[in-house]
C-alpha positions in Angstrom: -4.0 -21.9 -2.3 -5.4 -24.7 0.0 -7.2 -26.1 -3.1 -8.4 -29.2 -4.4 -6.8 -30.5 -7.8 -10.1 -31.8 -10.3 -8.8 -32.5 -14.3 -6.3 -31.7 -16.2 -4.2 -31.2 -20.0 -1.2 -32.7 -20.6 1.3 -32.0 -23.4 3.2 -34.9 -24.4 6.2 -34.9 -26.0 8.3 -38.2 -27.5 11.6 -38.4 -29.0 11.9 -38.5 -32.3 12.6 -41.9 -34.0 13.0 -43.4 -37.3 11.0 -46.0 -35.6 7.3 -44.9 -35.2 6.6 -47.6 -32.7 9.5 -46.1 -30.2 7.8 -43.0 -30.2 4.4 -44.9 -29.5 6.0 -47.2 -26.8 7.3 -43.9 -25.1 4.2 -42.3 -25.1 2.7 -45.1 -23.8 5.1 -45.2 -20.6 4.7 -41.5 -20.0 0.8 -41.3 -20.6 0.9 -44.5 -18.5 2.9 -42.6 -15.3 0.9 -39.3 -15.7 -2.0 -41.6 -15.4 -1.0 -43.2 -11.9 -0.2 -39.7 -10.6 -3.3 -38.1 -11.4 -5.4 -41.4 -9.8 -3.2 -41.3 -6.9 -4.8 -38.1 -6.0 -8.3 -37.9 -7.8 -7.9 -36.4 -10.9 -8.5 -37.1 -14.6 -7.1 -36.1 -17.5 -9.4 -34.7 -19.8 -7.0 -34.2 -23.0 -4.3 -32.7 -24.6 -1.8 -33.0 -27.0 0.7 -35.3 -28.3 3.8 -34.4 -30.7 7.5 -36.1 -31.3 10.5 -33.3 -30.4 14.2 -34.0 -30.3 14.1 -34.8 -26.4 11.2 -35.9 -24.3 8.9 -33.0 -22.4 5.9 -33.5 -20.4 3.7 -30.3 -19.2 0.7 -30.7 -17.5 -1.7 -28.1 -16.8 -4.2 -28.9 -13.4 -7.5 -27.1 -12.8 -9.5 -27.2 -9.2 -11.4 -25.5 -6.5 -10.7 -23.8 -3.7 -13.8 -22.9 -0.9 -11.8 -20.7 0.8 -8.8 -19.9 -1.2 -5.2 -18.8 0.5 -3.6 -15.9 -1.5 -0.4 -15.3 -2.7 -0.8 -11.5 -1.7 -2.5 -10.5 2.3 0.4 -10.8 4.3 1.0 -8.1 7.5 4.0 -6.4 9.0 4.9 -8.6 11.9 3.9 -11.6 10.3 6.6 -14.3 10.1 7.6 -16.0 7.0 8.3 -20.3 7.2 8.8 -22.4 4.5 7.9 -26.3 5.1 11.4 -27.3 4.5 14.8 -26.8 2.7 15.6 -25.2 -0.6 18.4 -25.2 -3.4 17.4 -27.9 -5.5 19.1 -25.6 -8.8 22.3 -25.8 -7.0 22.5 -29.1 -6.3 21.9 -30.1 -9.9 24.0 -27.7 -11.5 27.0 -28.6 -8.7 26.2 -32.0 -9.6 26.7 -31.6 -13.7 29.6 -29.8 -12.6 30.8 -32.7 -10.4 31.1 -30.7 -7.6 27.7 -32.1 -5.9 28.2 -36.1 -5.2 25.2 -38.7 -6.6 24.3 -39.5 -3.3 22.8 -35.4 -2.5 20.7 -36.3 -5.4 19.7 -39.5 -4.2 18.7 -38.0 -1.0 17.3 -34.7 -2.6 14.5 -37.2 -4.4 12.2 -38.9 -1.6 11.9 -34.7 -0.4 11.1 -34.0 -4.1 8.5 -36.5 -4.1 6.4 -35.6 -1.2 3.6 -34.0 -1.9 2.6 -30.4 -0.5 -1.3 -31.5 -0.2 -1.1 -32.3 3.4 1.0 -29.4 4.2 -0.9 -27.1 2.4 -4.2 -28.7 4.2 -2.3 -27.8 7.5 -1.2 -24.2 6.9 -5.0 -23.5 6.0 -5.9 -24.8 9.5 -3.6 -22.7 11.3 -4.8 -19.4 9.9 -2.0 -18.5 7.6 -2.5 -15.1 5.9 -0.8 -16.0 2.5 0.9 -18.6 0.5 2.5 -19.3 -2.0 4.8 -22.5 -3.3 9.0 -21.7 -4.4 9.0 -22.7 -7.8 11.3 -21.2 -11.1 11.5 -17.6 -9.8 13.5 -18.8 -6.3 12.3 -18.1 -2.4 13.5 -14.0 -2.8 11.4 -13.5 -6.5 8.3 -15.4 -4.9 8.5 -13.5 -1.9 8.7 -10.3 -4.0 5.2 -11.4 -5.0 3.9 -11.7 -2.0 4.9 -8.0 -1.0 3.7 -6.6 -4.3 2.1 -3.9 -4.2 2.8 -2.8 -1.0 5.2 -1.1 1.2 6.2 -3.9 3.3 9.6 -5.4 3.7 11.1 -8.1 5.0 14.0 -8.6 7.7 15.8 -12.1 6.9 17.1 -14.5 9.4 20.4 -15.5 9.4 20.1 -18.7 7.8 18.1 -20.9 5.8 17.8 -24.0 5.7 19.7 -25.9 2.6 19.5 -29.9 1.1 22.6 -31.6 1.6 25.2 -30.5 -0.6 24.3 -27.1 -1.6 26.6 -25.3 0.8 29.7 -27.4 -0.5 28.3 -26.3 -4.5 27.8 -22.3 -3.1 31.3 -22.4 -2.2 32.6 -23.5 -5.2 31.2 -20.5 -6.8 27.7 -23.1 -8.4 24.8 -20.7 -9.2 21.9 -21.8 -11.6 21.6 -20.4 -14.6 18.6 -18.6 -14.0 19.5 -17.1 -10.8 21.0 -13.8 -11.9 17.5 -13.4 -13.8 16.1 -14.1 -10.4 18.2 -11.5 -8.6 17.0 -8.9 -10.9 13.4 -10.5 -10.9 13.6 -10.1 -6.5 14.8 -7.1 -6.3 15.1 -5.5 -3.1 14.0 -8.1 -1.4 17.0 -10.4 -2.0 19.2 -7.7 -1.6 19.6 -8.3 2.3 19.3 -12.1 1.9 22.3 -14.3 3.9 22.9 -16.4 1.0 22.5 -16.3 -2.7 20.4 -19.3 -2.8 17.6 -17.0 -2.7 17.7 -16.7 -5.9 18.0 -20.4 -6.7 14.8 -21.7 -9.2 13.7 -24.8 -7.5 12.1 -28.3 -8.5 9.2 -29.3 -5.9 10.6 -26.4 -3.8 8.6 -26.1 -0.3 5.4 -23.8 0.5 6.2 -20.1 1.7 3.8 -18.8 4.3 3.1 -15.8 6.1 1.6 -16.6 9.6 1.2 -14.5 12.6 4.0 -14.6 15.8 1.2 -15.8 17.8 0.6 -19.1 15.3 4.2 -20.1 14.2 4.7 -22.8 17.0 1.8 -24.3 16.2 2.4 -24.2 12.4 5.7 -25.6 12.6 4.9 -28.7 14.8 2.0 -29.3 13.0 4.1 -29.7 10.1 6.8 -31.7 11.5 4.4 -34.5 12.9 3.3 -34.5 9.2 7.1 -35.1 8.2 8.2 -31.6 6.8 10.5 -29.9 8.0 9.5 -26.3 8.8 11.4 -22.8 9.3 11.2 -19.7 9.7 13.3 -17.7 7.0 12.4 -14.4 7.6 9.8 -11.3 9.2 7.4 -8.9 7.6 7.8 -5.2 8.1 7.8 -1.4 6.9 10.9 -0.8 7.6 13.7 0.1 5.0 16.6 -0.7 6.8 
């Protein structure tokens, strides 16, 4: 939403042990990186809430402010719709439990996973974008679906979109997520015309989805190339049905 992260929760999470000061020395490591994170860009954690499970979790919940805030909803037929850079991230894991994806798609999936949408974000706000959103758990056709909410618009896909190493070879072994025929059903009719079923793919640190005018897409996508993304267009807003 172009905002600016302030405090947060977090929800801790140990594994159980018969050892009470393993579950203290894991806590302190996770506290410890949940700590550098936050400082790294200007936020505190305020609180939250510790617990020992039979396997590890860590949910954080972020609060900040926003002068002018992007929406997920306000997009216009004719706008086009660019994400800042490749999806499939449920594939790729799932292929690679399966052994279909090799170590070395994860290994390069990673430094992409850890670069952080701030600056991107930062840069579709100065270039006039008319809604965004980021492609989380509910995949690039369910967030999408969001965004036309409401409305009567529709969307006319291009005929390709841009994958992580890897995917493609996991698609065609017949890899899907496990959540992507929730997905499918959660999209609707606006994955229904997709090229590829990694549309409905739920995706870890997946890229920001846009809606920017014809007029401003040039300038969108090489303004987030210089900052290291890699930007495309994935599809075009419209009221048409067909």
């Amino acid at each position: 939403m172009g905002g600016v992260p302030e405090r947060a929760l977090a929800l801790v999470a140990t594994t159980r042990a018969q050892n009470p000061q393993l579950e203290a020395a894991e806590f302190q490591w996770i506290l410890s990186g949940l700590k550098s994170a936050a400082a790294h860009y200007g936020v505190t954690i305020d609180g939250g809430h510790s617990l020992a499970l039979g396997q590890p979790m860590v949910a954080v919940s972020v609060e900040g402010s926003a002068v002018k805030p992007i929406r997920k909803t306000g997009l216009a037929a004719g706008d086009c719709l660019v994400i800042s850079g490749p999806i499939g991230s449920g594939v790729l894991f799932a292929g690679f439990h399966q052994g279909v994806v090799p170590g070395r798609a994860i290994d390069a999936f990673l430094p992409r996973a850890l670069q952080s949408l701030a600056s991107a974000a930062a840069i579709a706000q100065n270039h006039g974008v008319s809604a965004m959103t980021d492609v989380t758990g509910f995949g690039l056709a369910g967030h999408l679906a969001e965004m036309c909410a409401e409305t009567d618009l529709r969307v006319q896909w291009e005929a390709q979109i841009p994958l992580y190493d890897g995917v493609e070879q996991a698609l065609a072994a017949g890899v899907e997520s496990t959540a992507t025929e929730a997905n499918r059903l959660y999209a609707g009719a606006y994955g229904a015309s997709a090229p590829s079923a990694v549309v409905f793919d739920p995706q870890t640190a997946g890229p920001l989805l846009v809606a920017v005018s014809p007029e401003g897409v040039e300038a969108l996508c090489t303004a987030w190339q210089e900052a290291g993304f890699a930007p495309a267009v994935i599809a075009r807003v419209t009221t048409e049905t067909s």
